[in-house]
C-alpha positions in Angstrom: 5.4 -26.0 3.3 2.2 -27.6 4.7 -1.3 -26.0 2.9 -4.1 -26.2 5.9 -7.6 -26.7 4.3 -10.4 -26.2 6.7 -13.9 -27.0 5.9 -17.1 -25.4 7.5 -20.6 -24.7 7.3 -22.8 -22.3 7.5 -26.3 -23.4 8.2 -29.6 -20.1 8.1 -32.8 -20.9 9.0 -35.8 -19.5 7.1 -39.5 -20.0 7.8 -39.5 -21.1 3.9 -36.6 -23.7 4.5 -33.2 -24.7 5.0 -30.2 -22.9 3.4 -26.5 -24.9 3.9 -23.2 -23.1 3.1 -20.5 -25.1 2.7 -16.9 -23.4 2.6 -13.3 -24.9 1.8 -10.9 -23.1 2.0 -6.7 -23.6 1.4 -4.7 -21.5 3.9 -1.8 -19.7 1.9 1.4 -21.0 2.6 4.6 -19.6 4.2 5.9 -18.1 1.5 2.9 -16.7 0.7 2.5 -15.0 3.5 6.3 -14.0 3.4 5.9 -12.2 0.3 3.1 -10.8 1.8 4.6 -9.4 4.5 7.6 -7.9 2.3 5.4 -6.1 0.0 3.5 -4.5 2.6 7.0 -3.4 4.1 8.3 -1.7 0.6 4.6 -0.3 0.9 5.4 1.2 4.0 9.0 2.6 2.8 6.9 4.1 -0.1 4.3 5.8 2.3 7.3 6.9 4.4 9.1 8.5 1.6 5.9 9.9 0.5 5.2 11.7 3.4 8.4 13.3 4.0 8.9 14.2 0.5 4.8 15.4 1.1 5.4 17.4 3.9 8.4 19.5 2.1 6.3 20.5 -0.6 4.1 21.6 1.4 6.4 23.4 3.8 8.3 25.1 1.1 4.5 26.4 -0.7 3.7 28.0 2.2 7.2 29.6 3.0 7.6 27.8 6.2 10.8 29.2 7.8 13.9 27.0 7.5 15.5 27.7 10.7 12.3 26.1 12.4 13.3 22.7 14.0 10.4 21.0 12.7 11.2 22.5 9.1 15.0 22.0 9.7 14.3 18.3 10.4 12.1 17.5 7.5 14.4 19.6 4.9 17.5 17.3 6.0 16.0 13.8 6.2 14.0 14.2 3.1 17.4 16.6 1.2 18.9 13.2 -0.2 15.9 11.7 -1.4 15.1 15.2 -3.4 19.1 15.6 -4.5 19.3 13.1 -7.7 16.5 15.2 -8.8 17.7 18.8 -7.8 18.3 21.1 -11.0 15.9 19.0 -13.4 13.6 21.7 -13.3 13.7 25.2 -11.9 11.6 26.2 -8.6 8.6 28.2 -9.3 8.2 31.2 -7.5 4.0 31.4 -6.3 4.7 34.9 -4.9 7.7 35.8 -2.5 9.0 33.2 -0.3 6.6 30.6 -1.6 8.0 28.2 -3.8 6.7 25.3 -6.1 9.2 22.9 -5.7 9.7 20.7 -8.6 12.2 18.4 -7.8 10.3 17.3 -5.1 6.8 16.9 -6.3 8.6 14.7 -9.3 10.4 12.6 -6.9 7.3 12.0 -5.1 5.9 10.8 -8.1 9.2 8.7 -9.3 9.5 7.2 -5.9 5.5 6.2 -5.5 5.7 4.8 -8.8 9.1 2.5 -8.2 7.7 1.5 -4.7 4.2 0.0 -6.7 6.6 -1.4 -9.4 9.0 -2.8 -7.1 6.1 -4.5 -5.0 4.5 -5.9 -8.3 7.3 -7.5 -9.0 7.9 -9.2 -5.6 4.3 -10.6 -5.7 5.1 -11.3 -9.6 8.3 -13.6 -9.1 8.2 -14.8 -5.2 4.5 -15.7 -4.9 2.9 -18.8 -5.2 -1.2 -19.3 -5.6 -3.3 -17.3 -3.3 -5.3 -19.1 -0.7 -8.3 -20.7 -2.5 -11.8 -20.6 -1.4 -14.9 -22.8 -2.4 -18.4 -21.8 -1.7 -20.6 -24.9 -1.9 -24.7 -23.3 -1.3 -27.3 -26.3 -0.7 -30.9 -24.8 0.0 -33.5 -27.3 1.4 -37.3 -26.4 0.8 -39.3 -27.6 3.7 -42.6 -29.2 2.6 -45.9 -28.4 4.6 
């Protein structure tokens, strides 16, 4: 794995002088950016799961009708991720035919929280340093 530092400079003129920026900076390596990639992916698993679980809470507060395909669809694909958490806690009736639906708002929480934990510790064990970045500022008065 080859690091790539690259060096430029900034140069602003001012009618009261000269101002030089200097920047260095390391390009991360590939398995920096591999780990990168993979936690963005088990962040985007998370967000998935999140929105499916999302949109069934919210389906089943307002007493959306199960029979309606769109309703059908997101009560089966989201009924395994809710099931190891089924019966924990009873439903909560709002008023007739709108449900609070526990089980679902705490996997929602369970699975946000093991998605962030999980993505930790990818970044924790797999990555190496971050890129690194040096800011070198020369300022150059001219004299009348």
């Amino acid at each position: 794995m080859t690091t790539i530092y690259e060096e430029h400079q900034e140069i602003r003129h001012h009618p009261m002088g000269e101002r030089r920026t200097v920047v260095q900076e390391a390009a991360p390596s590939t398995r920096t950016v591999i780990v990168s990639r993979v936690v963005q992916l088990v962040w985007f698993v998370t967000a998935v799961i999140g929105l499916l679980l999302g949109t069934r809470l919210v389906l089943r507060m307002i007493g959306a009708n199960a029979g309606a395909d769109f309703a059908e669809l997101i009560y089966r694909l989201s009924q395994p991720l809710v099931a190891p958490f089924l019966g924990m806690v009873a439903d909560t009736e709002l008023s007739p035919g709108y449900f609070l639906e526990w089980s679902t708002l705490i996997g929602l929480i369970i699975y946000v929280i093991v998605g962030a934990l999980l993505a930790w510790l990818i970044r924790v064990l797999f990555a190496g340093p971050r890129a690194q970045r040096t800011i070198r500022t020369v300022k150059r008065d001219i004299q009348a």
